[in-house]
C-alpha positions as CSV (number, residue, x, y, z in Angstrom):
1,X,-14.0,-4.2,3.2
2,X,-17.1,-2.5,5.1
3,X,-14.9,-1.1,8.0
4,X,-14.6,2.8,7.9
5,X,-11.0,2.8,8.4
6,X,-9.6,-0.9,7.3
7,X,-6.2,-2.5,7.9
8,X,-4.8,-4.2,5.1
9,X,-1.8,-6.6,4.7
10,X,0.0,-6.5,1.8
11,X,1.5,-10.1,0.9
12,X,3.9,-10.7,-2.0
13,X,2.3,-13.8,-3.0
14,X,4.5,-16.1,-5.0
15,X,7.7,-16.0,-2.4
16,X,5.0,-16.2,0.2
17,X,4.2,-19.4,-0.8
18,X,7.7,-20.2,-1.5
19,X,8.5,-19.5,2.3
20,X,5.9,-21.4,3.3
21,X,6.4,-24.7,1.4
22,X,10.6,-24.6,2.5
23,X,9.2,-24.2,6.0
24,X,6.4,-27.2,5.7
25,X,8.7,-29.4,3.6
26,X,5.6,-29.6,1.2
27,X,4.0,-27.5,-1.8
28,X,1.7,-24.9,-0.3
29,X,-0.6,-23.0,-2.8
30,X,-3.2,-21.6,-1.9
31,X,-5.6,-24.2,-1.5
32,X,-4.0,-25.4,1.5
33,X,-2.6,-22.5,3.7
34,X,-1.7,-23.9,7.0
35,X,-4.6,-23.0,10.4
36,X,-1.6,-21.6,12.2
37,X,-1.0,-19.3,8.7
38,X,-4.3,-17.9,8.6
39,X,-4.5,-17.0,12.3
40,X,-1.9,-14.3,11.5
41,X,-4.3,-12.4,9.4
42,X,-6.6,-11.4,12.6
43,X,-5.9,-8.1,13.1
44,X,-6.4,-7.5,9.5
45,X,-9.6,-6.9,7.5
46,X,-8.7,-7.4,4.1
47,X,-5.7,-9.1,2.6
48,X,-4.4,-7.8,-0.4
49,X,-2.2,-10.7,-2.5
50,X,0.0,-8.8,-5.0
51,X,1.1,-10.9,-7.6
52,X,-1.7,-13.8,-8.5
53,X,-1.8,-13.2,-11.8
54,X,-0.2,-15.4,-14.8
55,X,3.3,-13.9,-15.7
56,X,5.0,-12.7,-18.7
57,X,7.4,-15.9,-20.4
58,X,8.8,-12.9,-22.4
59,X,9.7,-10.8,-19.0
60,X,11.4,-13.3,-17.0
61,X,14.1,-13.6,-20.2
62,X,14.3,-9.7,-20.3
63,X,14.5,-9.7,-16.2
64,X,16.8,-12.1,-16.3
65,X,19.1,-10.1,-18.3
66,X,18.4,-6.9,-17.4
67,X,21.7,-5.3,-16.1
68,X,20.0,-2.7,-14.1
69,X,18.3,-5.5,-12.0
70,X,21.5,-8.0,-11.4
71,X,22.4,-5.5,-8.3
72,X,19.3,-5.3,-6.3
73,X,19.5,-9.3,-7.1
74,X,22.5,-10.3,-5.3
75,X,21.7,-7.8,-2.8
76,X,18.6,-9.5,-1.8
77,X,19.8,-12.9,-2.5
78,X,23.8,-13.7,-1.9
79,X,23.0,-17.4,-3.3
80,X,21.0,-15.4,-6.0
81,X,20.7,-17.6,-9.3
82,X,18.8,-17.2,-12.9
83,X,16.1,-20.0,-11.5
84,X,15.1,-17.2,-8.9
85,X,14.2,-15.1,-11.7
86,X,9.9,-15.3,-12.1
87,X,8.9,-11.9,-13.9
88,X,7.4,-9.1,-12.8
89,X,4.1,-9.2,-11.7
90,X,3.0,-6.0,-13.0
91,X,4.0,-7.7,-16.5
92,X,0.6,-9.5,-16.5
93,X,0.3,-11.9,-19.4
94,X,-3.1,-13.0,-18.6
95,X,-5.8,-12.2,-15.9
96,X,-6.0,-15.7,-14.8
97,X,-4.7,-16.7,-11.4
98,X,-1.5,-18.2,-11.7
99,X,-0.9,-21.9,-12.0
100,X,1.9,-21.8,-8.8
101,X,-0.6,-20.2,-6.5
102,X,-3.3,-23.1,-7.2
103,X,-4.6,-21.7,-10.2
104,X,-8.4,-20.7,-10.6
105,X,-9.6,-23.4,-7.9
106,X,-6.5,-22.1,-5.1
107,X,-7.6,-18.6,-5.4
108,X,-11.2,-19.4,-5.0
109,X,-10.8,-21.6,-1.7
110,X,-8.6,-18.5,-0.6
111,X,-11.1,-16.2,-1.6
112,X,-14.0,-18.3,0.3
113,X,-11.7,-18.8,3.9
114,X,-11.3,-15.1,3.8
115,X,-15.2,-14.6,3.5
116,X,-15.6,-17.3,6.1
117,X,-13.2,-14.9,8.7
118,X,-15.0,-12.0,7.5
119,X,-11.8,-10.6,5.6
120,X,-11.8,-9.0,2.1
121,X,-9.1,-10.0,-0.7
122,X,-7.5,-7.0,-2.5
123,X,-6.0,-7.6,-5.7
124,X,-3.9,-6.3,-8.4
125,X,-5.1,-4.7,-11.6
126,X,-2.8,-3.1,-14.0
127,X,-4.2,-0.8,-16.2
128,X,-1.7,1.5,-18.3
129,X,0.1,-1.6,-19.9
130,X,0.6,-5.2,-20.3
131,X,3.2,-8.1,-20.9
132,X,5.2,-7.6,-24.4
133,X,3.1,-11.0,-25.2
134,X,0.2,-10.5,-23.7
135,X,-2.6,-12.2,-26.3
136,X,-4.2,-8.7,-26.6
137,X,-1.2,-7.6,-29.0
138,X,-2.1,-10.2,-32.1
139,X,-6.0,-10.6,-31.5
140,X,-6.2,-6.3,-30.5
141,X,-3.6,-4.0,-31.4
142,X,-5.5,-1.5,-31.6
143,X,-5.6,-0.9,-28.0
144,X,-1.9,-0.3,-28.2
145,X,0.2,2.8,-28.5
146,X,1.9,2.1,-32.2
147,X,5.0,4.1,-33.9
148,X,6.1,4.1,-37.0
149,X,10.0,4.3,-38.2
150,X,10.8,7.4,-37.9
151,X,9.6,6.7,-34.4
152,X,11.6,4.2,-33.8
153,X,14.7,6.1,-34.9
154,X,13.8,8.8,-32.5
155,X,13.1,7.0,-29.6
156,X,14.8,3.5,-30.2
157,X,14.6,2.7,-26.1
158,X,10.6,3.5,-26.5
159,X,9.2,1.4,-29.3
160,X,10.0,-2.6,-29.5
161,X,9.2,-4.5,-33.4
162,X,6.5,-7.8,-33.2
163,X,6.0,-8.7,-36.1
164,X,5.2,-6.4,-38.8
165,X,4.5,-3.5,-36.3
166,X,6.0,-0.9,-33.6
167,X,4.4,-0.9,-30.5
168,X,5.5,1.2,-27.6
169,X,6.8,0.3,-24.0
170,X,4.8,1.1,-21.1
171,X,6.4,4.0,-19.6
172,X,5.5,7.2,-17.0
173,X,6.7,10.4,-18.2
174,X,9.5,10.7,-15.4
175,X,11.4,7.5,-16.1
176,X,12.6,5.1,-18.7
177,X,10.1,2.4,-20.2
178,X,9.3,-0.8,-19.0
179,X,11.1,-2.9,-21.4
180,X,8.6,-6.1,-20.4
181,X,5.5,-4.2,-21.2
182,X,3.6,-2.8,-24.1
183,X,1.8,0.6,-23.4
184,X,-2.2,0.4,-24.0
185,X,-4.0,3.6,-25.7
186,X,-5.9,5.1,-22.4
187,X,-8.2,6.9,-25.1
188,X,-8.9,3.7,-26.9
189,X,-12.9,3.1,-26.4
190,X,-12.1,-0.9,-27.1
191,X,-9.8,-0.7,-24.7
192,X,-11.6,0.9,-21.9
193,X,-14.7,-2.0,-23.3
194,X,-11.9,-4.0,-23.2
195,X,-11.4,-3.1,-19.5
196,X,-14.5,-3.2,-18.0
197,X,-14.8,-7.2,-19.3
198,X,-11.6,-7.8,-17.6
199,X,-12.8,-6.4,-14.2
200,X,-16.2,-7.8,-14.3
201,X,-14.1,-11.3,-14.4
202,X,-11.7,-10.2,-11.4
203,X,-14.4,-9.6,-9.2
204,X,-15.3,-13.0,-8.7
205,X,-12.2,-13.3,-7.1
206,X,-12.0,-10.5,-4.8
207,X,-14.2,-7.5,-2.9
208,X,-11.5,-4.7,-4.8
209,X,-8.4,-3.8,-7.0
210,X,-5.6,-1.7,-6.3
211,X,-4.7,0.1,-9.4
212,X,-1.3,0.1,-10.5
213,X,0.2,3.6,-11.5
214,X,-3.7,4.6,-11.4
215,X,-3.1,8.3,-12.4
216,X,-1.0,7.7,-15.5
217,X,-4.7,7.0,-17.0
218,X,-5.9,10.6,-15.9
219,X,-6.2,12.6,-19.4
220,X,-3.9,15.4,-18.9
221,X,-0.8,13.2,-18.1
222,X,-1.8,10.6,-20.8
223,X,-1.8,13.6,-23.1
224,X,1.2,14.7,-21.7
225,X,3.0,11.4,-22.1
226,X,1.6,9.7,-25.5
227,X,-0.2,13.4,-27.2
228,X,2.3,12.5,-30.1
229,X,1.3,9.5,-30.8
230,X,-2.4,9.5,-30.3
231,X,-5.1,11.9,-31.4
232,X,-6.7,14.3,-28.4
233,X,-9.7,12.8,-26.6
234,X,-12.7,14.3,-26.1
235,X,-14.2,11.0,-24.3
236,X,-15.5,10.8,-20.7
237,X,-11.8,10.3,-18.3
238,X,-10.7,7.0,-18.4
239,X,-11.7,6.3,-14.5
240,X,-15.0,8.3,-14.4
241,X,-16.3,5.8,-17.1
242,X,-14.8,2.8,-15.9
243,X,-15.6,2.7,-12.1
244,X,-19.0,3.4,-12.2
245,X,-19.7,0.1,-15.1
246,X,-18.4,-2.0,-12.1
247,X,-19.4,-1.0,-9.1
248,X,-23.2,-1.2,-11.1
249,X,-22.4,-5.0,-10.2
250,X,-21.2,-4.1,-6.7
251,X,-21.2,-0.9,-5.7
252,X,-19.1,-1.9,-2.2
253,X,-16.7,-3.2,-4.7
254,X,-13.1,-0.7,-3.9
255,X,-10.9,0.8,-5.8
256,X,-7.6,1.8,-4.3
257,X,-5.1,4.1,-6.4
258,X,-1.1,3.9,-6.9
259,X,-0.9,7.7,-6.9
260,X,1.6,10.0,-6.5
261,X,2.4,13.6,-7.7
262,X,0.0,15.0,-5.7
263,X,-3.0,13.8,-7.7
264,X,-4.9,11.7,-5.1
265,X,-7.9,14.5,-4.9
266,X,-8.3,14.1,-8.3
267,X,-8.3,10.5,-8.3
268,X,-11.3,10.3,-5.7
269,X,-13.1,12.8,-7.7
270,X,-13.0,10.4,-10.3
271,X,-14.5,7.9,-8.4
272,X,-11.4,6.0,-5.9
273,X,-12.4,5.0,-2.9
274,X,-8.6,5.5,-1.5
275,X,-5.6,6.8,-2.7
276,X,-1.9,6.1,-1.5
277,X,-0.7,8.8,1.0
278,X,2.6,9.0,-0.3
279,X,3.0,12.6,0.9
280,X,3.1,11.3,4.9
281,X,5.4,8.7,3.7
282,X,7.8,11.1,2.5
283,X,7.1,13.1,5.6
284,X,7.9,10.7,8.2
285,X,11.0,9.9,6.7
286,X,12.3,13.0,5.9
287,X,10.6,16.3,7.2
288,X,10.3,17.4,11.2
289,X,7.2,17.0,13.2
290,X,5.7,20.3,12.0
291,X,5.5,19.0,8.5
292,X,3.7,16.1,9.5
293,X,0.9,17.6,11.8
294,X,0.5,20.2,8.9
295,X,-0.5,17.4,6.7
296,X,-2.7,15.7,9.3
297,X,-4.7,19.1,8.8
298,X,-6.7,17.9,6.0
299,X,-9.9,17.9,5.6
300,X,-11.6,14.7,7.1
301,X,-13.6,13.5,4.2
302,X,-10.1,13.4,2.0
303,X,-7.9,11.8,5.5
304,X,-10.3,9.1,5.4
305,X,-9.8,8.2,1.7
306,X,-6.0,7.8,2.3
307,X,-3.7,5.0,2.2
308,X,-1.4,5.3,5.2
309,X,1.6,3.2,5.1
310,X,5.4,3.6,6.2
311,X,6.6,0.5,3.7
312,X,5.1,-1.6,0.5
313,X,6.6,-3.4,-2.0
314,X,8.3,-0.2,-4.1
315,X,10.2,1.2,-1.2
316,X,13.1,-0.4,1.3
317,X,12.5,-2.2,4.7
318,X,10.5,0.3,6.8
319,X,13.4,-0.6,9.6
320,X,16.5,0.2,7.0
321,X,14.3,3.3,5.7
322,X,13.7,4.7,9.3
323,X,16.0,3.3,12.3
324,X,14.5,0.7,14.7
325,X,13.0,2.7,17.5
326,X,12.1,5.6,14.2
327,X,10.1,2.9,12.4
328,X,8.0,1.9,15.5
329,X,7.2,5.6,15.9
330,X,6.7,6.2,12.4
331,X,4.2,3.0,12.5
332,X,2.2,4.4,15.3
333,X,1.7,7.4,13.5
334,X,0.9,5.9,10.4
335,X,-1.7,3.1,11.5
336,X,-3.6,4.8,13.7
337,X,-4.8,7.5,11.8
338,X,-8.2,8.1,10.0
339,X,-8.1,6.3,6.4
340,X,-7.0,2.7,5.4
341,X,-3.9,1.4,6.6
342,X,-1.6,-0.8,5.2
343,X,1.3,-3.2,6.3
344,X,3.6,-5.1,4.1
345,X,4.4,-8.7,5.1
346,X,7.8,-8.7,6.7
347,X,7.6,-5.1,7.9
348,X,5.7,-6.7,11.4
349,X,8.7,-9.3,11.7
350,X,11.3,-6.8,11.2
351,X,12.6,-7.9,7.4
352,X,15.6,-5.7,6.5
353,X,15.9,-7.0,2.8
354,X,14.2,-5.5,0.3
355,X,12.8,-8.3,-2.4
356,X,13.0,-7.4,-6.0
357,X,9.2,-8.1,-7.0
358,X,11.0,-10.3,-10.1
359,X,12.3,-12.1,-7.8
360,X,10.5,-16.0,-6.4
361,X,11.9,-15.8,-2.8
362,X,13.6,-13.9,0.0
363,X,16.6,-14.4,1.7
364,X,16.6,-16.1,4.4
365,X,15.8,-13.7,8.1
366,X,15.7,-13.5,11.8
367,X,12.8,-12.4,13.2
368,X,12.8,-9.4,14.9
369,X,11.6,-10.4,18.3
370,X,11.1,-6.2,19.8
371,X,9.3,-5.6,16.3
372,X,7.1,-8.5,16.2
373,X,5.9,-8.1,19.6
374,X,5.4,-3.8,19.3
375,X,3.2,-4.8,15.9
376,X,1.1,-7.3,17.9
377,X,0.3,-4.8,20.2
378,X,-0.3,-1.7,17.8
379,X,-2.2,-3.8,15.3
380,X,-4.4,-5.7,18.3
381,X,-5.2,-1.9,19.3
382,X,-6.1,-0.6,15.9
383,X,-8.2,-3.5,15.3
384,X,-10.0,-3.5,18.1
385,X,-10.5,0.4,18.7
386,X,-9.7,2.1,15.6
387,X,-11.3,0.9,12.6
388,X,-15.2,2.5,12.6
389,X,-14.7,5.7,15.0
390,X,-16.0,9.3,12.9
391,X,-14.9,11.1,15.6
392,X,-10.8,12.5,15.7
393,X,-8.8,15.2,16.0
394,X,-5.7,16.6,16.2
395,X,-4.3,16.6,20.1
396,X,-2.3,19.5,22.1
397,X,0.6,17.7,23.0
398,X,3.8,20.4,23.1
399,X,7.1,20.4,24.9
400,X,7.9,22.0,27.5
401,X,9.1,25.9,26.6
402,X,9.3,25.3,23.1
403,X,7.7,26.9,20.1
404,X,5.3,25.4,17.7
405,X,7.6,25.4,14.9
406,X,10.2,23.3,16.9
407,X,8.0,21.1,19.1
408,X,8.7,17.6,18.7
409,X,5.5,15.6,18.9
410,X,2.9,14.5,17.2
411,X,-0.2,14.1,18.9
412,X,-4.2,13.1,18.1
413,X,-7.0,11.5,19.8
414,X,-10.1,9.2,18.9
415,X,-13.6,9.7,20.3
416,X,-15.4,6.3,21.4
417,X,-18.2,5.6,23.3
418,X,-17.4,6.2,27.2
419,X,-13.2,6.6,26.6
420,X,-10.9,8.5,24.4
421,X,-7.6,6.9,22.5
422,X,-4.8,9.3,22.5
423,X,-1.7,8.4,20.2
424,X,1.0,10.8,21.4
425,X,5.0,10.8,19.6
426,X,8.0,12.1,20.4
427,X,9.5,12.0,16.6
428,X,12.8,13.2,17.7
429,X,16.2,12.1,19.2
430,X,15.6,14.2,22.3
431,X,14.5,13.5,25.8
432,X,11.1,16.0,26.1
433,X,8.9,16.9,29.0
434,X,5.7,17.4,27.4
435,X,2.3,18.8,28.3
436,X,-1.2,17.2,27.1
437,X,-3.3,19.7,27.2
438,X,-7.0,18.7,27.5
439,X,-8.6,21.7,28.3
440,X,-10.9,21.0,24.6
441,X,-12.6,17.9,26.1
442,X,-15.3,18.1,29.3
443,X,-13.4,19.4,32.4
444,X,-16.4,18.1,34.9
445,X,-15.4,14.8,35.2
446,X,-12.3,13.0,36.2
447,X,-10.2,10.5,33.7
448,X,-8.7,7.1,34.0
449,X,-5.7,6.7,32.3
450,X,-4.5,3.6,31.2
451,X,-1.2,3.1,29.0
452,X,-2.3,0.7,25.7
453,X,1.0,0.8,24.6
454,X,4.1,2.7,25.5
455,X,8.1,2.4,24.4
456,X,10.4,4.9,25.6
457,X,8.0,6.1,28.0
458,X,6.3,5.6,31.2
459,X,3.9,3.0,31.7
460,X,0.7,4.8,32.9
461,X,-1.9,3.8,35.7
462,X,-3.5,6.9,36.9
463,X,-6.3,9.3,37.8
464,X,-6.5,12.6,36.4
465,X,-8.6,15.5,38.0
466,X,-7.2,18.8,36.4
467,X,-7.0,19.4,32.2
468,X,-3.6,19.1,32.1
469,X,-1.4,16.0,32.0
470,X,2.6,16.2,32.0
471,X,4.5,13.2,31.2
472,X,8.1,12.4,29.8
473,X,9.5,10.8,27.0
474,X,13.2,9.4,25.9
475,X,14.4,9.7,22.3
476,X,11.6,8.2,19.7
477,X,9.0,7.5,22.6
478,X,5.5,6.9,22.2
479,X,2.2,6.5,23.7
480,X,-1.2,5.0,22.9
481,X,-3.2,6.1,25.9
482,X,-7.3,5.4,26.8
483,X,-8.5,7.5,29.1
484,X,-12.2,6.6,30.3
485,X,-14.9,8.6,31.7
């Protein structure tokens, strides 16, 4: 994953396959993904397959009863049965690719057709806890957080009996525990030896990770979370001794962070190369345009560290979340800007379901026809203009007689060799006149402008002589412009 600004799809691997062997009437694993399959990964530099792993025997019983879970269940599957029922993949029994994806030899032959289309492959490492039976807990339960009774009495939903001892569920400090999971000891030095080994085995699989829950490993909310249990740590944090042991071996080898409470700068000062932007996420869907170009402020070394995405696997359907014509503007936004980018399979056809990641399949869907073709053209843009530019800024674009704190659009531009992209939004429900100013760039020359792709807007074909260019949008209109020079 070389590019400066990658786009990554995110595929939930299991019902994937699933999908794909109701649809070709045969077993597809990996080893044999369909030409016509692969071709839909060519806007995309890396591929990240979430869920390869080999799942928890002990977590599809609890998931199967859980009682929280039977909901979201039915919801995403009317004909919903206990067969459906696989696990959860962040329930990892064993790092060993999965017998139902192909096993070892099915991820390898993926593996190599990626690095034959000049793709990367992204996968899943999970580091604060394990399956309840996991191996690790007989052979090394020592790199488990253990209780004793009293603890148990205290906390009876934390801490789970196997065999003669307590062991406690993996948990984050702001919700219940994981009732599939067993929480590992981030202070543990065999466990972090423990950790490195299991990484130096994933990489022959793959060119990076994406770390689950990466900042519940950070020593001040470990502390914070298990300081009871477990003695303080002097040690080295957990990341800043791990990363650097593997990328000795590679050093393009990523690391991408599941990170949220504002902790992402952390996280790349302890050696990430990206960190989920959840903060535009939550901007996009719930603050005005303001809010969002104040976050687009940030510094340009941290932007382009950043995971942009408007839907993954943890939240709803980008389309429910947002509103059609919302979720295409939201999109723009969001994959065109500095960083990585990331799209979640279904959220270019239009899915509306959101799949419980226990679950082996999805509910049958229509395609999205309006969706499907607006992603074609958005991603066939940022693929071929926007992944290796260092050059970008915020743009002037404002409505008509309106102050800053109520103007409507968002607006930035990329600098290429010859030509300039402009992305411009209207992220509102109104109809706006706006103004591009572009009195910053050279005013002794003349501009082509050429609409790359418009929706609720005027398709443009023009010249421009003078620094300022007015144009009109409808509700949730956008524009990717080029204008050469």
């Amino acid at each position: 994953m070389n590019q400066k600004h990658p786009l990554i799809l995110e595929i939930n691997t299991l019902p994937w396959l699933y999908h794909l062997s109701q649809k070709e009437q045969k077993e597809i694993t990996l080893k044999n993904i369909p030409t016509e399959i692969l071709d839909e990964f060519r806007h995309y530099n890396a591929i990240w397959l979430m869920g390869v792993w080999e799942r928890s025997e002990e977590s599809v019983k609890i998931a199967k009863e859980h009682i929280g879970l039977q909901g979201e269940y039915k919801s995403a599957l009317p004909d919903f049965s206990k067969e459906d029922v696989i696990g959860s993949p962040y329930a990892v029994k064993n790092y060993a690719p999965d017998f139902r994806i192909g096993g070892k030899e099915g991820l390898k032959a993926f593996h190599d057709t990626l690095r034959y289309l000049g793709k990367s492959l992204i996968l899943d490492f999970v580091p604060n806890h394990t399956a309840i039976d996991h191996p690790w807990v007989k052979s090394h339960p020592e790199y488990y957080i253990q209780g004793d009774f009293n603890d148990l009495l205290e906390n009876p939903d934390l801490f789970v009996k196997i065999s003669s001892k307590l062991y406690a569920h993996g948990k984050d400090p702001y919700f219940p525990p994981w009732t599939d999971t067993l929480q590992v000891n981030a202070f543990s030095e065999d466990y972090r030896d423990q950790t490195i080994r299991t990484l130096h085995e994933i990489q022959q699989y793959c060119e990076g990770v994406r770390c689950d829950m990466a900042m519940l490993l950070v020593s001040s909310v470990f502390e914070t979370t298990w300081g009871k249990y477990v003695p303080k740590s002097q040690h080295t944090e957990f990341w800043k001794e791990i990363i650097p042991s593997i990328k000795q071996n590679n050093s393009n080898f990523k690391f991408i962070a599941e990170v949220y409470w504002d902790m992402e700068w952390e996280l790349l000062q302890q050696g990430f190369d990206y960190c989920y932007d959840k903060t535009l996420y939550d901007r996009l869907l719930s603050d005005p345009p303001r809010s969002i170009r104040s976050h687009l402020q940030a510094d340009w070394d941290y932007s382009t560290k950043l995971v942009r995405f408007i839907e993954n696997h943890d939240e709803k359907r980008a389309i429910s979340s947002f509103g059609l014509e919302e979720s295409m503007c939201a999109a723009t936004i969001a994959m065109c800007l500095p960083g990585a980018r990331l799209v979640y399979y279904g959220q270019q056809l239009g899915f509306r379901t959101k799949l419980p990641i226990q679950l082996r399949r999805w509910s049958k869907e229509e395609e999205n026809t309006k969706i499907k073709h607006f992603y074609e053209e958005l991603l066939s843009i940022v693929h071929k203009y926007l992944t290796e530019s260092n050059l970008w800024n915020l743009g002037r674009a404002t409505k008509k007689n309106t102050p800053e704190w109520e103007n409507p659009m968002v607006s930035y531009y990329w600098n290429l060799s010859g030509f300039l992209i402009y992305v411009i939004v209207n992220f509102s429900s109104q109809n706006v006149n706006c103004v591009l100013d572009l009195t910053s760039h050279r005013q002794d020359i003349s501009y082509e402008i050429t609409s790359l792709l418009h929706r609720n807007a005027e398709k443009l074909e023009c010249t421009l002589n003078n620094p300022v260019l007015e144009l009109n949008f409808d509700p949730w209109g956008l524009q990717i412009l080029k204008l050469s020079y």
